[in-house]
C-alpha positions in Angstrom: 16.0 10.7 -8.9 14.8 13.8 -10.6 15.8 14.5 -14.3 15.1 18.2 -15.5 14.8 19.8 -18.5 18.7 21.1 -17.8 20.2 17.6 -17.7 17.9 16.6 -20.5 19.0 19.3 -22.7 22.8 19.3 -21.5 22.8 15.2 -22.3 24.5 15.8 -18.3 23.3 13.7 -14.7 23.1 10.0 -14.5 20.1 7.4 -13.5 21.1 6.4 -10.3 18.4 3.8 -10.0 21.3 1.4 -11.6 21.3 -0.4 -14.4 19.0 -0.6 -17.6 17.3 -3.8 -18.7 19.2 -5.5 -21.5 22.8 -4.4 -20.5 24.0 -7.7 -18.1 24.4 -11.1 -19.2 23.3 -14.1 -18.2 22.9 -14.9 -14.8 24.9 -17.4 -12.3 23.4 -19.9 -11.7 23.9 -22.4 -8.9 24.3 -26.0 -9.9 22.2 -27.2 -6.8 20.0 -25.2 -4.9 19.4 -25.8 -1.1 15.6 -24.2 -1.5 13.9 -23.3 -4.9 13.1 -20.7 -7.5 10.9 -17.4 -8.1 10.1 -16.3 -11.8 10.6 -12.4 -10.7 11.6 -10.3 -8.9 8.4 -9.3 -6.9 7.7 -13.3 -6.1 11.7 -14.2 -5.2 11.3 -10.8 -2.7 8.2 -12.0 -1.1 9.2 -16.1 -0.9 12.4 -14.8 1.1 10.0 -13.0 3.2 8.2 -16.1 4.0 11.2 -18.2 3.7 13.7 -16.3 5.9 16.9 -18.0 6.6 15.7 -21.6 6.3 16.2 -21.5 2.4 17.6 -20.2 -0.6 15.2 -18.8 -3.2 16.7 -17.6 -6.4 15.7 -15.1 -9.2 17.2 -16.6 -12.1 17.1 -12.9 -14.0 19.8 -10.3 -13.5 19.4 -7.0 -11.6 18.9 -4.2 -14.3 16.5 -6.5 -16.3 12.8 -6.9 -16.3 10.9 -9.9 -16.1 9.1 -9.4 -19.1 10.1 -10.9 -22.3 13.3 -12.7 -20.6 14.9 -15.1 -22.1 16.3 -17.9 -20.3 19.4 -19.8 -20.3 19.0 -23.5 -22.1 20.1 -24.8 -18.0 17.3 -23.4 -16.4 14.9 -25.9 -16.4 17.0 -28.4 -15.4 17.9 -26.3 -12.0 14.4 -25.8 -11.2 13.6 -29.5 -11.5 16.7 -30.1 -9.5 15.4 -27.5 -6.6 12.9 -27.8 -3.9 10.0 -25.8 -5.2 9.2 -23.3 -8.0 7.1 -20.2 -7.9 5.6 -18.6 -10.4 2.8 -16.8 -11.7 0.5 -18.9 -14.5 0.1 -15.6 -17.1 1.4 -14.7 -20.4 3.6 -12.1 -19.2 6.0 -15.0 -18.2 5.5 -17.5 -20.9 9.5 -19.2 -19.7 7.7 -20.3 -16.4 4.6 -21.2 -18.1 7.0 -23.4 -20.5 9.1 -24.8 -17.3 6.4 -26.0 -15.6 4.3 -27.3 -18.4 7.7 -29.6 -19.8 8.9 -30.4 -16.0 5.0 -31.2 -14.7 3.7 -30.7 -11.6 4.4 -34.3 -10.1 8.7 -33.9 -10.5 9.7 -35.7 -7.3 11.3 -33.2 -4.5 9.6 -30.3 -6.8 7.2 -27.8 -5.1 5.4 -26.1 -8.0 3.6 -22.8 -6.7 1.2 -20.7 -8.7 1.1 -17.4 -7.0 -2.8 -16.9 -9.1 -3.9 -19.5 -7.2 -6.7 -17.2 -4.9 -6.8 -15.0 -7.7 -9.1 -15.4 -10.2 -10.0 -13.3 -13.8 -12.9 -11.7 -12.8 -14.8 -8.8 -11.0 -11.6 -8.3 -9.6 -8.8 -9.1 -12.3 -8.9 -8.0 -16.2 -8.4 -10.5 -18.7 -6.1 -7.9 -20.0 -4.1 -6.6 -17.2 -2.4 -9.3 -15.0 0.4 -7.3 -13.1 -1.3 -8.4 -9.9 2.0 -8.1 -8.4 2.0 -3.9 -8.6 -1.1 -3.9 -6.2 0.1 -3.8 -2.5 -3.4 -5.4 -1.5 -3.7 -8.1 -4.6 0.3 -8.7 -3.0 -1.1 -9.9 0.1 -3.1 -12.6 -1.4 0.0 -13.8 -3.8 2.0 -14.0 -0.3 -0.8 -16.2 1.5 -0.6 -18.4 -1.4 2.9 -18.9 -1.6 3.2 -19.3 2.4 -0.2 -21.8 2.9 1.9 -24.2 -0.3 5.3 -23.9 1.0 3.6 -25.0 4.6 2.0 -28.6 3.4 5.5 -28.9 1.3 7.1 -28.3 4.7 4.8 -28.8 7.7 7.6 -28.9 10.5 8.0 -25.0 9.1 5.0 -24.4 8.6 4.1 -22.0 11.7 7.5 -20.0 10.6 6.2 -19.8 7.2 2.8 -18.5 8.1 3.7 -16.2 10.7 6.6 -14.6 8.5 3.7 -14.2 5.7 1.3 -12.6 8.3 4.6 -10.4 9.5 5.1 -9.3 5.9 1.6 -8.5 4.8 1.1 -6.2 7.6 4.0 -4.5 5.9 2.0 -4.2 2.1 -0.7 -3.0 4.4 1.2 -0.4 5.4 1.9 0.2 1.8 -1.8 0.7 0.9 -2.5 3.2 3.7 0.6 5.1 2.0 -1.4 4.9 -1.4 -4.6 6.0 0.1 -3.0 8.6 1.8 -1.4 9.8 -1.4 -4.6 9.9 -3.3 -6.6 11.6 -0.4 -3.5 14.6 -0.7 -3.3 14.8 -4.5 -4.5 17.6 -6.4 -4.7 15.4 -9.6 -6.0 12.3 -10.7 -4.2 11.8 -13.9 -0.2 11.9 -14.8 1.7 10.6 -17.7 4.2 7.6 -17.2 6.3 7.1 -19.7 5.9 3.2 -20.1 3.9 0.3 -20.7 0.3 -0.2 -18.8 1.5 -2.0 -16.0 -0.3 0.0 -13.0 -4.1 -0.7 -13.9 -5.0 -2.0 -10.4 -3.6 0.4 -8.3 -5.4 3.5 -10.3 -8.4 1.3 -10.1 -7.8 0.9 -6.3 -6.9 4.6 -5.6 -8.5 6.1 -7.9 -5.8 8.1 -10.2 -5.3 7.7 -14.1 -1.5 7.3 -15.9 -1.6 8.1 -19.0 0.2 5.6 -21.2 1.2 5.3 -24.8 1.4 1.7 -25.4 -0.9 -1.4 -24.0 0.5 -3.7 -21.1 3.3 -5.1 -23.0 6.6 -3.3 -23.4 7.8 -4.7 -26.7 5.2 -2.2 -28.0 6.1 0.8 -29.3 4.7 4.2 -29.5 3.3 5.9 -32.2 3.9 9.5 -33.3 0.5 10.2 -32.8 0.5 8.6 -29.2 3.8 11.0 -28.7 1.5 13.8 -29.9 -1.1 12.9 -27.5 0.6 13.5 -24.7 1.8 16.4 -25.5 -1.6 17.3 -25.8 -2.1 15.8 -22.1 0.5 17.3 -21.1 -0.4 20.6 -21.8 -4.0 20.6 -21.4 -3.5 19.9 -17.8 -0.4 22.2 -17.2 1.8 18.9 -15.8 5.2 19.6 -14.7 6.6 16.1 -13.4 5.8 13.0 -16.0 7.3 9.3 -14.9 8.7 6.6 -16.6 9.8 3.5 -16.2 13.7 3.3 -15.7 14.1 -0.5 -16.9 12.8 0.4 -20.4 15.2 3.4 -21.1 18.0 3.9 -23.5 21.3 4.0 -21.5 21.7 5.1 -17.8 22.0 8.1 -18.6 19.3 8.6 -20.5 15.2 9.0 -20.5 13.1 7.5 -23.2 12.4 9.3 -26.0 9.0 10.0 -25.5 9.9 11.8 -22.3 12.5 13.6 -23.4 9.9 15.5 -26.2 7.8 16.3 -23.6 10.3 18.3 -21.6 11.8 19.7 -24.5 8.3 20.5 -26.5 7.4 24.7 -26.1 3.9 23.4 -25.8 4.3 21.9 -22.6 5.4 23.1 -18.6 7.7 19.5 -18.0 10.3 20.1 -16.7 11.2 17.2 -14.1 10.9 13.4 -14.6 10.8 10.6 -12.1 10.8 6.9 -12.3 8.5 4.4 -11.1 9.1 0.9 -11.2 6.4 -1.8 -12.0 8.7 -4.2 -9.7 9.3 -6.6 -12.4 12.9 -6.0 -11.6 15.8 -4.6 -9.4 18.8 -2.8 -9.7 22.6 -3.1 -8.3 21.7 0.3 -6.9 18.6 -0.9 -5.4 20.0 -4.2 -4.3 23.1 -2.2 -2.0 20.5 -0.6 -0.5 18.9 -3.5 0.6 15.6 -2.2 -1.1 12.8 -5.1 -1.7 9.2 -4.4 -3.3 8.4 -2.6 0.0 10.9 0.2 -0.8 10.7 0.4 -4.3 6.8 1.5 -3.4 7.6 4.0 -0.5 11.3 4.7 -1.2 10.7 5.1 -5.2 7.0 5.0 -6.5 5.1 6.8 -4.0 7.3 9.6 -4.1 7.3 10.1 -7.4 3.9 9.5 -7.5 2.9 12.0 -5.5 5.2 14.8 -7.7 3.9 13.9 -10.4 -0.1 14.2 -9.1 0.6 17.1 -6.4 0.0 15.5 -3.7 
């Protein structure tokens, strides 16, 4: 997963994470579904979780692109209406679901509509700013009761399947926030550079480490020069070696975003190494052979590079 300043400079190596967001088309979708929909990644991962073999849940967006900003084929609402239930989170970030469920409704006969927000609430807890709720292993487990407690009144002769595979399965993002706690009790630093949008707020709330990022939460913005120059200024100040970044928002697979690859080539700063760290909007081909689910991209991908990047 590494990429130095060699294969940075030698334009050799290759991403093996898999494919970049924007390079597949538009997804197969089944003209009847025998179980429902998820809006993402993260959600269709934890509904089949809950789900297991009794039904189908599909994520309507191809592997190598992120949730974010999708655009949907003109058939998509239609296959949701046409499908047992729908889940989905109720923020701007997916405006599409917010559309679907606004034109279909919430009373579509044979239509489970499922806002995984529902015990979440802007508050103390959640920014009105931030809302990836779905990067935070212990904000996760509430999403999951949620989505298991409505797809157990939509289904009641499942429902102690349902519940015990969501009890089953947040023991697992338990196990996941130990590993975060354990990596911020062994890091030497509290503050890296990730090379992406703001997408990690709660977790460096939770454990108490800062990324450094040069744009706000969305990723259609785009960094300034000056934002470039501040982290080389970061960078530097604090002697950082490793920087992340986020592999569905780079150029080509063989290639690191721009901003990263100034940093390791800069003679102001010590990066040499970059690793990725996913904000589980999306998957990968690579990821899917695997068999890797938001469980692994945390502890096979993100906590790993997390701790290179904070010495832990």
């Amino acid at each position: 997963m590494t990429r130095s300043r060699r294969s940075v400079l030698a334009g050799a190596g290759a991403l093996t994470v898999g494919a970049v967001a924007g390079c597949l088309g538009e997804p197969d979708l089944d003209e009847t579904v025998d179980g429902g929909y998820a809006a993402f990644f993260a959600l269709a991962d934890w509904t089949e979780q809950i789900v297991g073999d009794e039904k189908t849940v599909q994520d309507p967006i191809d592997a190598g692109e992120m949730g974010h900003g999708w655009e949907p084929p003109a058939d998509i609402q239609q296959q949701i209406a046409d499908s047992e239930f729908f889940v989905y989170l109720d923020i701007p970030e997916f405006q599409w679901a917010q559309d679907v469920v606004r034109d279909i409704g919430d009373d579509t006969p044979g239509l489970t509509v499922i806002d995984g927000m529902g015990d979440l609430s802007v508050g103390e807890e959640l920014s009105p700013v931030d809302n990836h709720v779905w990067v935070d292993p212990v904000l996760a487990q509430s999403v999951v009761e949620t989505i298991a407690d409505e797809l157990a009144v939509m289904e009641p002769e499942n429902e102690t399947l349902y519940l015990d595979n969501a009890d089953a399965y947040r023991e697992r993002l338990d196990d996941v926030d130990q590993q975060f706690q354990q990596l911020a009790a062994d890091a030497d630093r509290d503050l890296a550079i990730f090379a992406g949008h703001d997408s990690f707020g709660y977790v460096e709330d939770r454990y108490e480490f800062e990324l450094h990022t040069p744009v706000g939460t969305s990723p259609d913005e785009v960094e300034r020069e000056s934002d470039i120059a501040e982290m080389i200024d970061i960078a530097a100040t604090h002697e950082m070696e490793t920087v992340l970044y986020d592999p569905f928002e780079t150029p080509g697979a063989d290639e690191l975003p721009r901003m990263v690859e100034v940093l390791i080539e800069s003679d102001d700063t010590m990066v040499t190494e970059a690793e990725p760290l996913s904000p589980a909007e999306g998957t990968t081909e690579a990821w899917n052979e695997q068999g890797w689910g938001w469980v692994e991209q945390m502890t096979e991908l993100n906590i790993p590079s997390l701790r290179k990047a904070l010495d832990a």
